[in-house]
N, C-alpha and C positions, 0 to 999 in steps of 0.2 A: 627654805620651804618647810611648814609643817606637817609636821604627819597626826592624822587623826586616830588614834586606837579605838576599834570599835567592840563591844562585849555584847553578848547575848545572852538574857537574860533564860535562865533556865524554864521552862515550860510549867506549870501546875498543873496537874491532870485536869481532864474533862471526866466527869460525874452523870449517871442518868439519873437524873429523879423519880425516886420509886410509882411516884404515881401516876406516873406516864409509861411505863414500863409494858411496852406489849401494843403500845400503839403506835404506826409508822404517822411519823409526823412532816409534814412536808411544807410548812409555811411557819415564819415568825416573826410577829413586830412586837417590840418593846414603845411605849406610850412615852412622848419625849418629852409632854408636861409633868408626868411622874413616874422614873422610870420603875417604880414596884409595880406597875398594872402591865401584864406581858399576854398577848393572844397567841395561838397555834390554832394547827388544823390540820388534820390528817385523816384517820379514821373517826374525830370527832370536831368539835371546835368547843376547845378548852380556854380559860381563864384564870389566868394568877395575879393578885392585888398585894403579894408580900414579898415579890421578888425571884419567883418559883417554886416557893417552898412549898407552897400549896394550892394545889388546881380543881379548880369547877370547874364539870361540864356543862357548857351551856347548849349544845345540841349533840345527841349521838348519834346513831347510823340510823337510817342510809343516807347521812351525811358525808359520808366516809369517803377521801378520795386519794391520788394515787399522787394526782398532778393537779397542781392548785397554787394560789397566791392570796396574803392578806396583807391589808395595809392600814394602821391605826389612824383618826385623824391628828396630828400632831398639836391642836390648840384643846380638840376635846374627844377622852377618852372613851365617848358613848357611840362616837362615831366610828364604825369600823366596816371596810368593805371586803368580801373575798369574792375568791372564784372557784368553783367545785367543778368536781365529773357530775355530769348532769346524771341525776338520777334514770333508771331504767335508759341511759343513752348514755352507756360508756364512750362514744366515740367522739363525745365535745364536751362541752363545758359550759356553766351556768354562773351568772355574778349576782349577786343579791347587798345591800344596804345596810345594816341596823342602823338606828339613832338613840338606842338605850340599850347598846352595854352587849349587843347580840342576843338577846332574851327575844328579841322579836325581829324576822328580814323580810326589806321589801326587795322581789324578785327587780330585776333591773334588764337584764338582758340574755336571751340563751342563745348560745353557738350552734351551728349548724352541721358543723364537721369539724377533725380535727381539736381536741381541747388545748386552749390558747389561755395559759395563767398570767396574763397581763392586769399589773393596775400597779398606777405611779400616782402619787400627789406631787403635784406643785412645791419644789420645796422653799418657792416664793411665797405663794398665795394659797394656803391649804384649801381655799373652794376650791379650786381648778382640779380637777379628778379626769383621770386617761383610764377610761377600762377599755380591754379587748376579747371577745368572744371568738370562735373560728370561724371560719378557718382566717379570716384577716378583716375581719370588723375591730372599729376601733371608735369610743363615742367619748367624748369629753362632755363635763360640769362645769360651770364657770359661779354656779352657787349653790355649792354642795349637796349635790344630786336633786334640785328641784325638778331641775329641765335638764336635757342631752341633745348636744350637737353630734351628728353625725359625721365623721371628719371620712375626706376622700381616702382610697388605697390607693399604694404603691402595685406598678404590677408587679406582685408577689405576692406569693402564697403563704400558712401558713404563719403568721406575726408569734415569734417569740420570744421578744425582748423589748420594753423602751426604758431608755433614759433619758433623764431631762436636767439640762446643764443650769446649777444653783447660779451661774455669774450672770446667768443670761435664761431666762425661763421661753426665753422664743423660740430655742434651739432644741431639739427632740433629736435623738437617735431613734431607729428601729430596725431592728433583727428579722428575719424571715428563714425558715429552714429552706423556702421553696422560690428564693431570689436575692440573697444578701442582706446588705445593710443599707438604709437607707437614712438621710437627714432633710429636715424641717427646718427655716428658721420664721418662722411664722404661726407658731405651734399648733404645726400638725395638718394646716390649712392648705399646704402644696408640699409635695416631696421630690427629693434628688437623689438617686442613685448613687452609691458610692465603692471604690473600686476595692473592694473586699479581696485579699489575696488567696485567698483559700478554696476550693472546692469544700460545698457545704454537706458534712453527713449530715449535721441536726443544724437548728438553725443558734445560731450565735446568743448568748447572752452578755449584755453591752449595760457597762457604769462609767460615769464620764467622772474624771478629777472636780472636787469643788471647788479647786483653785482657777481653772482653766476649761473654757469650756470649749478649747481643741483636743486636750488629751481626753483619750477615751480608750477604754479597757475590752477586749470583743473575748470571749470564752465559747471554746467547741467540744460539743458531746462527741469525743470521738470514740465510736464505739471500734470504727475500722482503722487500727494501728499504722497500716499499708500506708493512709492519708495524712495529710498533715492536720496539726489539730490542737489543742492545747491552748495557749494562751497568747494574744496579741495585743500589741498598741499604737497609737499613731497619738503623734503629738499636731498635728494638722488642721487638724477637724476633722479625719477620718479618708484625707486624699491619697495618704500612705500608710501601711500599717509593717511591721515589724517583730517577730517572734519572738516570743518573750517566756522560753521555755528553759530557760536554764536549773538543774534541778529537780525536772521532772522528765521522768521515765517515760517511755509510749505508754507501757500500761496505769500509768497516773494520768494520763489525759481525759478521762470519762469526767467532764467536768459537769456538775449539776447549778452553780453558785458561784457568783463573784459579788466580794463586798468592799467598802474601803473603809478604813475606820477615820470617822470625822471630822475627830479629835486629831489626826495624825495621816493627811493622803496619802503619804509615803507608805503607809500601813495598810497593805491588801493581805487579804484573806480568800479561798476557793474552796469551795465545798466539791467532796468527789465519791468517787466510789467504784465498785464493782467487785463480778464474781471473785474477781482473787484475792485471797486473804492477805496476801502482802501488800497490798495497795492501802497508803494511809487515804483517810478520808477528809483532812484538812490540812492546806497547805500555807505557806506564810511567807509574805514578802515584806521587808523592810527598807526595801530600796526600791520601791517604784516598780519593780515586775523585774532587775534586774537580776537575781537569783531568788529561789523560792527554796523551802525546806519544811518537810515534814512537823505538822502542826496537832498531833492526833495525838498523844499520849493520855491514857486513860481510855481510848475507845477498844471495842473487842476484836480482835483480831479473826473476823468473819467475813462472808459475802457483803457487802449492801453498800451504805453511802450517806452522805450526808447533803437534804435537800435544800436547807435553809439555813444561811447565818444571819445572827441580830444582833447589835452590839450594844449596850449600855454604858454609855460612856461616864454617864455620875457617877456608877459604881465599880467603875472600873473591871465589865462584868458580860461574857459573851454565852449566848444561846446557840443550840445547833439542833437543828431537826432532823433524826435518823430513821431511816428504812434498813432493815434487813430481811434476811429468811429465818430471822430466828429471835426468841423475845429478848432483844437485847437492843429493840427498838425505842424509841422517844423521844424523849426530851433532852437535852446533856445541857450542862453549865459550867462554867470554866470561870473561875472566882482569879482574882488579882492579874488582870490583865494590865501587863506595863507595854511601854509603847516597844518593846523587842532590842532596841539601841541605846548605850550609854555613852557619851562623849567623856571620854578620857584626857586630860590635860589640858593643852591651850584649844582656845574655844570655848569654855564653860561658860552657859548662858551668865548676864546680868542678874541681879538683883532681883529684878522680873522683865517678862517681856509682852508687851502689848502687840497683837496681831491687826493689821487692818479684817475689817468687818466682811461677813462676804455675805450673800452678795451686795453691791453696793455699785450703785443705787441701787433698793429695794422696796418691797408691795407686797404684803406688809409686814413682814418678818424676816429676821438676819440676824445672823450667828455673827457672835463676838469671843474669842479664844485667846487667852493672856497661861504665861509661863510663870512659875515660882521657883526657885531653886532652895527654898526652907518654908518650913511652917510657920505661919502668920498672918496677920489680921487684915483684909481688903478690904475696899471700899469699891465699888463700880458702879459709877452714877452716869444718867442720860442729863443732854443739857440743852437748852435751845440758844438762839443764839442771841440773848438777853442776861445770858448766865446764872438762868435758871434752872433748878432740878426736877425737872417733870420727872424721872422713874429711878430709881432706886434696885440694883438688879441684882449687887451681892452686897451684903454688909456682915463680915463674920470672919474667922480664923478658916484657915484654908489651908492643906496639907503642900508638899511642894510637889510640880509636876503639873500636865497640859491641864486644863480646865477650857470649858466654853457655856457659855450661856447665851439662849436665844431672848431676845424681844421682840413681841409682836407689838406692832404700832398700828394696829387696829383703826384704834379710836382716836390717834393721833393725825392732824395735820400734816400736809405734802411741805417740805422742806429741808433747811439743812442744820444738823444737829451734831452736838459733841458726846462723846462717851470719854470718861476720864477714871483712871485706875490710880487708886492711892494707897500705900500698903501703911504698914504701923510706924515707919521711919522715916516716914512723910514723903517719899521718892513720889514723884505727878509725872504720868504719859496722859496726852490728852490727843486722838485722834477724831477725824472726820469725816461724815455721813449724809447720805442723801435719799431723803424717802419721797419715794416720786408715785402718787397714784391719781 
């Protein structure tokens, strides 16, 4: 039998960017066409084009909100949707559009009660857009916000969470503080109730594995310790779920954020917080939810929390959006993000390692993720099945370590196609694809 040794990589601090400093930030997407263009939104909605290091504001108060969601369009940067506390109506929430950059929104929909920070893109089809207003309205795009379908509720109240499974875009999770969790496989067209183990203080926030579209991740605000609360998973599709709190304290369960990093599913990440100053505000799992540990070094050692994580996987480069009661709120960045695990002795990857594409079949975009174990020269070319090269995706020296790169097939033809990875030593993987629209 082998034994695997496994090391962890020591933490780099997290950082607040001065020019965020003082504003509670509660929302953040990193732009996956280029990831130097980074949005937030909190007391304002801000704009960075150089990778943080410097922020425009592009609208300020009384934009300002507490509880909110933004989400970049991933083929174009101009497109960006959120969701606010509705002005003069603290008690719900408002969605609105840009199509140039946030400089100008078109209002979209407002809540009624209850503010509900819901909105997911398609991480199929970027038209396809899920927003949700209160108290459990929920209105899908199917051509990037021209028109909106009005999709039925679940009976439950209160929607605070969807995901939507990359293998499978039919499939939709949703969270409700005032009835569970519920699933879609028809997206969003009929719902099924699902047997949630927990009594709910807040309502759950749910990210589903890219690998798999039955594992899925549920996180609970527990503000009431007495309750159970904290983190779970069901590898089912959601028929069973299972406590996944090894690690974490009761007073670390104040969970605001779960994210998985894309580059690496194994690699979750929770945003948390509260009044006690012992409680870290970012937590880290390397093994699936199996044990979690403390992810926070560099943040202040104060009340508050962290509302949003965004990863940037080119740059190996994580965002964190903080609230406190004290200015030591904003932005923070965490530079040389490694994947947390090193395999020691037998088992050391190959040469390189080519991942199948996910999802697959897909409409019209799909990630493709290959391994390096040194730095050196690749090639990663698309191919039809005439053995020709319609696309061209990397051609260049490349560090060692996960890489992925998406292709949108847009403008391409429904069919079946090769991607093939060549490194400077001539080694050939050539795997297989199917675009189906």
């Amino acid at each position: 039998m082998v034994t695997q040794v496994v090391m962890f990589s020591q933490q780099p601090p997290w950082r607040l960017v001065s020019e965020t400093l003082g504003d509670r930030m509660v929302a953040i997407d990193v732009y996956r066409g280029d990831p130097d263009t980074v949005y937030a939104i909190g007391d304002s909605i801000i704009r960075s084009t150089d990778r943080g290091v410097h922020w425009e504001t592009l609208q300020g108060r009384p934009w300002g909100t507490d509880v909110g969601e933004l989400k970049v369009d991933p083929t174009n940067s101009q497109i960006v949707y959120i969701s606010i506390i509705s002005v003069g109506r603290i008690e719900s929430n408002d969605a609105f559009m840009s199509t140039d950059g946030g400089r100008n929104w078109r209002f979209l929909f407002p809540g009624s009660v209850f503010p509900v920070h819901v909105i997911e893109i398609d991480p199929s089809d970027p038209k396809t857009v899920y927003v949700g207003v209160g108290p459990a309205h929920l209105f899908r795009t199917t051509n990037c916000g021209v028109s909106w379908d009005t999709l039925p509720e679940p009976p439950a109240t209160y929607l605070t969470s969807l995901a939507i499974a990359r293998t499978n875009d039919s499939i939709l999770y949703a969270g409700y503080a005032g009835g569970g969790v519920f699933k879609s496989t028809d997206r969003g067209n009929s719902w099924n109730e699902l047997p949630f183990i927990t009594p709910l203080q807040a309502g759950p926030k749910l990210v589903v594995d890219p690998r798999d579209a039955n594992i899925v991740y549920a996180t609970i605000l527990g503000y009431d310790t007495t309750q159970p609360g904290g983190v779970f998973k069901s590898t089912d599709g959601g028929q069973t779920w299972v406590e996944k709190n090894d690690g974490l304290r009761k007073q670390d369960r104040e969970i605001f954020t779960i994210t998985i990093n894309p580059q690496n599913p194994d690699d979750i990440f929770i945003g948390a917080g509260s009044s006690d100053s012992s409680v870290s505000w970012v937590f880290r799992t390397t093994n699936s939810g199996e044990h979690w540990f403390s992810f926070s070094n560099g943040f202040p050692r104060v009340g508050g929390g962290v509302k949003s994580i965004a990863i940037d996987t080119a740059n190996r480069r994580m965002y964190a959006g903080v609230t406190s009661w004290f200015d030591t709120q904003g932005v923070y960045i965490l530079d040389s993000l490694t994947t947390g695990v090193n395999p020691i002795g037998p088992g050391l990857p190959q040469e390189f390692v080519l991942y199948q594409n996910y999802p697959n079949p897909f409409n019209p975009s799909t990630t493709i993720k290959y391994s390096l174990n040194s730095r050196q020269y690749v090639r990663l070319g698309v191919f039809n099945v005439l053995g020709e090269e319609i696309a061209t995706l990397v051609d260049g020296r490349q560090e060692a370590g996960e890489h992925e790169v998406v292709w949108n097939a847009e403008t391409i033809q429904s069919g079946v196609y090769f991607y093939r990875l060549t490194t400077e030593k001539n080694s050939i993987v050539t795997r297989r694809m199917v675009l189906m629209k």
